[in-house]
C-alpha positions in Angstrom: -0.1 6.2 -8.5 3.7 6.6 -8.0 4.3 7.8 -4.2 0.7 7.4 -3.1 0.8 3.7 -3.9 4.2 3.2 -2.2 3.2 4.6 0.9 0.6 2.7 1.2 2.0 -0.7 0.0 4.8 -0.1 2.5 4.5 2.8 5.1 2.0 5.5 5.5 3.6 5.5 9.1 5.3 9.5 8.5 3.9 10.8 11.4 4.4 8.2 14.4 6.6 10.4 16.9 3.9 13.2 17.1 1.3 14.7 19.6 -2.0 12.5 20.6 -4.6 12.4 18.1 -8.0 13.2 18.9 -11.5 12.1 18.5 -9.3 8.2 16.9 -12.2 5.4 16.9 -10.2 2.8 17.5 -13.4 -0.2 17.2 -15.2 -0.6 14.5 -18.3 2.1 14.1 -21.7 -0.4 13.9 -22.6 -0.3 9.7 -25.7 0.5 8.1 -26.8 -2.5 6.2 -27.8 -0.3 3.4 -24.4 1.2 3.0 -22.4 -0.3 -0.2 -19.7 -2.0 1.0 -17.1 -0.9 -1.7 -13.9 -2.6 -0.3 -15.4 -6.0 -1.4 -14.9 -5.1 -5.0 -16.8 -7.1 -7.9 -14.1 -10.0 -8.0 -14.2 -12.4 -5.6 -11.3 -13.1 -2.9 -9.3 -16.1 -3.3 -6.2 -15.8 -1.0 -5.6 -13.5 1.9 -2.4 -13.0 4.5 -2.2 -10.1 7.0 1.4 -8.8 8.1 2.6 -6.9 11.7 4.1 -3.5 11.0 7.3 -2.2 13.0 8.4 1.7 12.3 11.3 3.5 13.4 12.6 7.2 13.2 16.3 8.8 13.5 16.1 11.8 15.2 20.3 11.7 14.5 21.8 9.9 12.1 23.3 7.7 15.1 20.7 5.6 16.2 17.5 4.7 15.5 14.3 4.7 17.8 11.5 1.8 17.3 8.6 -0.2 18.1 7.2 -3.2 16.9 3.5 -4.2 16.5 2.5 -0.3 15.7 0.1 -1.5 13.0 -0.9 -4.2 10.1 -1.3 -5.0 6.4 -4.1 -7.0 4.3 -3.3 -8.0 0.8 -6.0 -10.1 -0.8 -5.6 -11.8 -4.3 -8.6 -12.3 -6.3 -9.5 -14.0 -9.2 -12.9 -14.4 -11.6 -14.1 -16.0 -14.9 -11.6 -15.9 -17.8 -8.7 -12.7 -17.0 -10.7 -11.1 -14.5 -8.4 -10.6 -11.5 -7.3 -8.5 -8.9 -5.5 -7.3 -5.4 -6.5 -4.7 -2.5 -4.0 -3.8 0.1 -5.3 -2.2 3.5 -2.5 -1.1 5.8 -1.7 1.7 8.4 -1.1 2.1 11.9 -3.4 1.0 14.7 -4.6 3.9 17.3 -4.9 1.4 19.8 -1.1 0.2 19.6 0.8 2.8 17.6 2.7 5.7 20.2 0.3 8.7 20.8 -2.6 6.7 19.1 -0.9 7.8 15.8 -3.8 6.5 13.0 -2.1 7.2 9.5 -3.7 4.3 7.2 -5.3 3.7 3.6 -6.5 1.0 1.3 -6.1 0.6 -2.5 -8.5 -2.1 -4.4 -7.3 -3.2 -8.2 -9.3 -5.1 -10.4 -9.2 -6.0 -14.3 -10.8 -7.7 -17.0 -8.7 -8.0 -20.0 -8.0 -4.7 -21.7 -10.5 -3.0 -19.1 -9.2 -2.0 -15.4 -10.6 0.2 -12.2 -9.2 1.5 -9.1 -10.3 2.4 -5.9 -7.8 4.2 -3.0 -8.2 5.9 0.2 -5.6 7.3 2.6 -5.4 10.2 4.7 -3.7 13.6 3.6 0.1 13.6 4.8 2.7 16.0 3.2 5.2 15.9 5.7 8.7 16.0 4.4 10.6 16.2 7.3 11.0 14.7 11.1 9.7 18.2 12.5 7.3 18.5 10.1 5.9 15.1 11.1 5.5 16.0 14.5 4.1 19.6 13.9 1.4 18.4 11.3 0.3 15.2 13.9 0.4 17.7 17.0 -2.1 19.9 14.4 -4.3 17.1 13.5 -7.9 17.4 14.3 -8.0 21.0 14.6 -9.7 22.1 11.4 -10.9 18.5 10.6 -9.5 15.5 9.5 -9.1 15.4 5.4 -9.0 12.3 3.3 -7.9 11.6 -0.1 -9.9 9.4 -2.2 -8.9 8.1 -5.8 -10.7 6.7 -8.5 -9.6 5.3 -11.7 -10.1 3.6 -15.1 -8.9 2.2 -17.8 -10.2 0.7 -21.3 -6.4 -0.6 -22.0 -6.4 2.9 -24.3 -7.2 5.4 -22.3 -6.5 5.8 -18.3 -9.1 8.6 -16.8 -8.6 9.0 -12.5 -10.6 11.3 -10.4 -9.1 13.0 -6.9 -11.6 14.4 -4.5 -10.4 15.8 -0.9 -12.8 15.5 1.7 -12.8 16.9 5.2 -14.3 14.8 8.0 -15.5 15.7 11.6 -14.2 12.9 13.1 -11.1 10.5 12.2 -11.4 6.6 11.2 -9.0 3.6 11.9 -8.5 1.2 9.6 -11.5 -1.1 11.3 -13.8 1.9 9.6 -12.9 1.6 6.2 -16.4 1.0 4.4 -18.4 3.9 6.9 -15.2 6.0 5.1 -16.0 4.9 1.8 -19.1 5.7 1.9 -18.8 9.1 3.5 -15.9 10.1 0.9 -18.6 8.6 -2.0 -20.9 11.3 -1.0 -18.9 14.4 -0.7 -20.1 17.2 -2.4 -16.8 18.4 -3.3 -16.2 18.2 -7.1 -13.3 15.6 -8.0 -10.1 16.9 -9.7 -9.5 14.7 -13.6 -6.9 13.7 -15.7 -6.3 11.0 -18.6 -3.7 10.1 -20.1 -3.0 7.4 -22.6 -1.9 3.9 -21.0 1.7 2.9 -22.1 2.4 -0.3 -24.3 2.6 -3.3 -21.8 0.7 -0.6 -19.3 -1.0 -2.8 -16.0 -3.8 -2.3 -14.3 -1.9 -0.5 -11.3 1.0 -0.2 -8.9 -0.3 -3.5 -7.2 -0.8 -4.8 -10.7 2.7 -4.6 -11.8 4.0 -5.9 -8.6 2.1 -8.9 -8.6 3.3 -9.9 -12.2 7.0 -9.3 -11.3 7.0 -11.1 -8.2 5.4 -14.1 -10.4 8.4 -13.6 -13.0 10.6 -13.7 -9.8 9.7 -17.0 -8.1 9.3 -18.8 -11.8 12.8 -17.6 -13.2 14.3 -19.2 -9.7 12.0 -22.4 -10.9 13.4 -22.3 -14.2 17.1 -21.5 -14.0 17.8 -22.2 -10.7 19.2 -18.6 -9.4 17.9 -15.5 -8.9 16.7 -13.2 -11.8 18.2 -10.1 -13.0 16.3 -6.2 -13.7 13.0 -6.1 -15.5 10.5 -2.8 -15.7 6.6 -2.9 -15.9 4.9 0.5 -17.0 1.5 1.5 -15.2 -0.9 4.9 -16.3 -2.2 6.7 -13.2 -3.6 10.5 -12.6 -2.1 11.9 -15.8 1.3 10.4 -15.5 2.9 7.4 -16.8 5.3 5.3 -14.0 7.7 2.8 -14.0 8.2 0.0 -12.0 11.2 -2.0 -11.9 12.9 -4.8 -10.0 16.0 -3.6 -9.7 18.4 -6.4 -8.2 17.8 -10.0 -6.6 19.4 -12.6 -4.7 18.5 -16.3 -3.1 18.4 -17.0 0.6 18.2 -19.5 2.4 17.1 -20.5 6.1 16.2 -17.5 7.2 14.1 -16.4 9.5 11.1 -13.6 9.9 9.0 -13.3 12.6 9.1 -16.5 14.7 9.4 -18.8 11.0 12.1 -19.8 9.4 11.9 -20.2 5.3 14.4 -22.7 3.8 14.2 -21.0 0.1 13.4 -17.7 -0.3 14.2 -14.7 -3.3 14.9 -11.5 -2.0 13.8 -8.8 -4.5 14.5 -4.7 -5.0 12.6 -2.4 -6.2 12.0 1.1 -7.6 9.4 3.6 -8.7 9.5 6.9 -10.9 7.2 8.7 -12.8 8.6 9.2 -16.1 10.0 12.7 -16.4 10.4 13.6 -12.8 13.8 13.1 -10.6 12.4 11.4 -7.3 12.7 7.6 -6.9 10.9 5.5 -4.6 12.3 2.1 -3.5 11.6 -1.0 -1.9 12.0 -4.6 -0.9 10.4 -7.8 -0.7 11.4 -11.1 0.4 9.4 -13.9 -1.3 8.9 -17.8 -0.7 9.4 -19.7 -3.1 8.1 -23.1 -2.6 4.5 -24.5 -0.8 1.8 -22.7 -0.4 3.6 -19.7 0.0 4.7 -19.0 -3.0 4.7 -15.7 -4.3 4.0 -14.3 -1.4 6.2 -11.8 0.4 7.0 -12.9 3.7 8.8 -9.6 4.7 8.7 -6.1 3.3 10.7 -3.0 4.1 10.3 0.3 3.1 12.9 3.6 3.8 11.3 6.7 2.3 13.5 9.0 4.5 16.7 9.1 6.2 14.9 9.5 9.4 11.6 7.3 8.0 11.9 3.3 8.5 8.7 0.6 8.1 9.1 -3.1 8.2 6.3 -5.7 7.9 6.5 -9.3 9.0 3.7 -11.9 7.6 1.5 -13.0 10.6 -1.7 -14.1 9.9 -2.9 -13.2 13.5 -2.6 -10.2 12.6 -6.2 -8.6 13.0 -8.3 -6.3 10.8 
């Protein structure tokens, strides 16, 4: 999943300082009872915490511009009979808080049994590299359409296999729309782009996967030896390509505070992405509690894909979705 699932873990914010949006729903669209709600997955949901998003952009490298509360995070953990488990992630800016009504969001929904894994992910199409380019491509939004990834994928611990399928919409969707999005991306007629590739020894379900099980190997090496833990790697299959994931660097703190809490024990964790024969890296951080019922969960995330590109995310469980 390499840069797709980043950006959606932690950003997906690229576009904030551009031009209004247009035709942004910002309420939830009234469901069909018929439709399949796909974002509940087949696992049930045994934990959930929500997280406020702040962005900010460097139009110079001399300062930094900003604003909290653009947008929100869900992670949900779930678990089943025997190994079945899993974790989705929805996260994005909110139209009805973000500058400009900026609405750059997706969702990704993991879930295993054993050797045997599946995937689900949506996000909207952004390629922009650049500050400008930001701007330019939110200012053009809407014009020809609104176009939306979506990403299917599975896994018989063997084999990996993942379908891509580009759909253009009329109209744009927050992230309060996610299952009248799912179900219109389920039907498009557009045929989906595959590749498989064989899942590397040790290979997890996905991105979320792998962070999951080296945020546990985090908080229980602090358990066991008493200080932080050093690098470790995790290899995931996704689209055709093999990844890496690896926490890259730790340290404890203590007493500090996120948001309006203050956490007397917490780990504070690095981390980096590549895809194994390319150059690009993509990096990361998560502070973690430690102890209560909090632990394992990351309490604050930040996220610099650019030199002008900033996203932070607090846990607030007010946070709605």
């Amino acid at each position: 999943m390499g840069r797709f699932a980043v950006a959606l873990v932690v950003g997906l914010l690229l576009s904030w300082p551009g031009a209004p949006l247009r035709g942004v729903s910002p309420q939830p669209a009234e469901s069909d009872p018929r439709v399949v709600t796909r974002s509940q997955g087949t696992i049930p949901v045994v934990r959930e915490h929500r997280y406020r998003m702040a962005a900010r952009v460097r139009p110079l490298l001399l300062f930094w511009i900003g604003k909290d509360n653009v947008g929100g995070a869900r992670v949900r953990w779930r678990a089943g009979e025997g190994s079945a488990r899993g974790f989705d992630l929805l996260i994005g800016s909110d139209p009805a808080r973000a500058p400009r009504r900026i609405n750059r969001w997706g969702f990704i929904l993991e879930e295993s049994r054993g050797a045997s894994s599946s995937v689900l992910g949506v996000m909207k199409r952004s390629d922009e590299d650049s500050l400008d380019a930001a701007k330019a491509g939110t200012a053009d939004e809407g014009k020809q359409g609104y176009f939306w990834k979506m990403i299917r994928g599975d896994s018989d611990g063997a084999e990996s296999r993942a379908t891509v399928t580009l759909t253009r919409a009329d109209r744009d969707f927050s992230y309060r729309e996610l299952d009248p999005l799912l179900d219109l991306l389920g039907r498009s007629p557009d045929p989906p782009r595959v590749r498989t590739t064989a899942v590397p020894a040790g290979g997890r379900a996905g991105f979320l996967t792998a962070v999951a099980d080296l945020v546990h190997d985090a908080v229980e090496s602090v358990r066991r030896d008493g200080r932080a833990p050093g690098p470790k790697s995790l290899p995931y299959a996704w689209y055709g390509r093999h990844y890496d994931l690896r926490r890259v660097g730790s340290r404890l703190v203590e007493n500090a505070t996120y948001g309006e809490t203050t956490y007397p024990r917490l780990v504070r964790t690095d981390f980096e992405v590549r895809a194994r024969g390319q150059s690009w890296v993509e990096s990361f951080t998560l502070v973690l509690a430690l102890d209560g019922p909090l632990a394992e969960v990351p309490v604050f995330v930040s996220y610099q894909p650019k030199w002008w590109f900033k996203a932070d995310m607090v846990l607030d469980d007010r946070e709605r979705f």
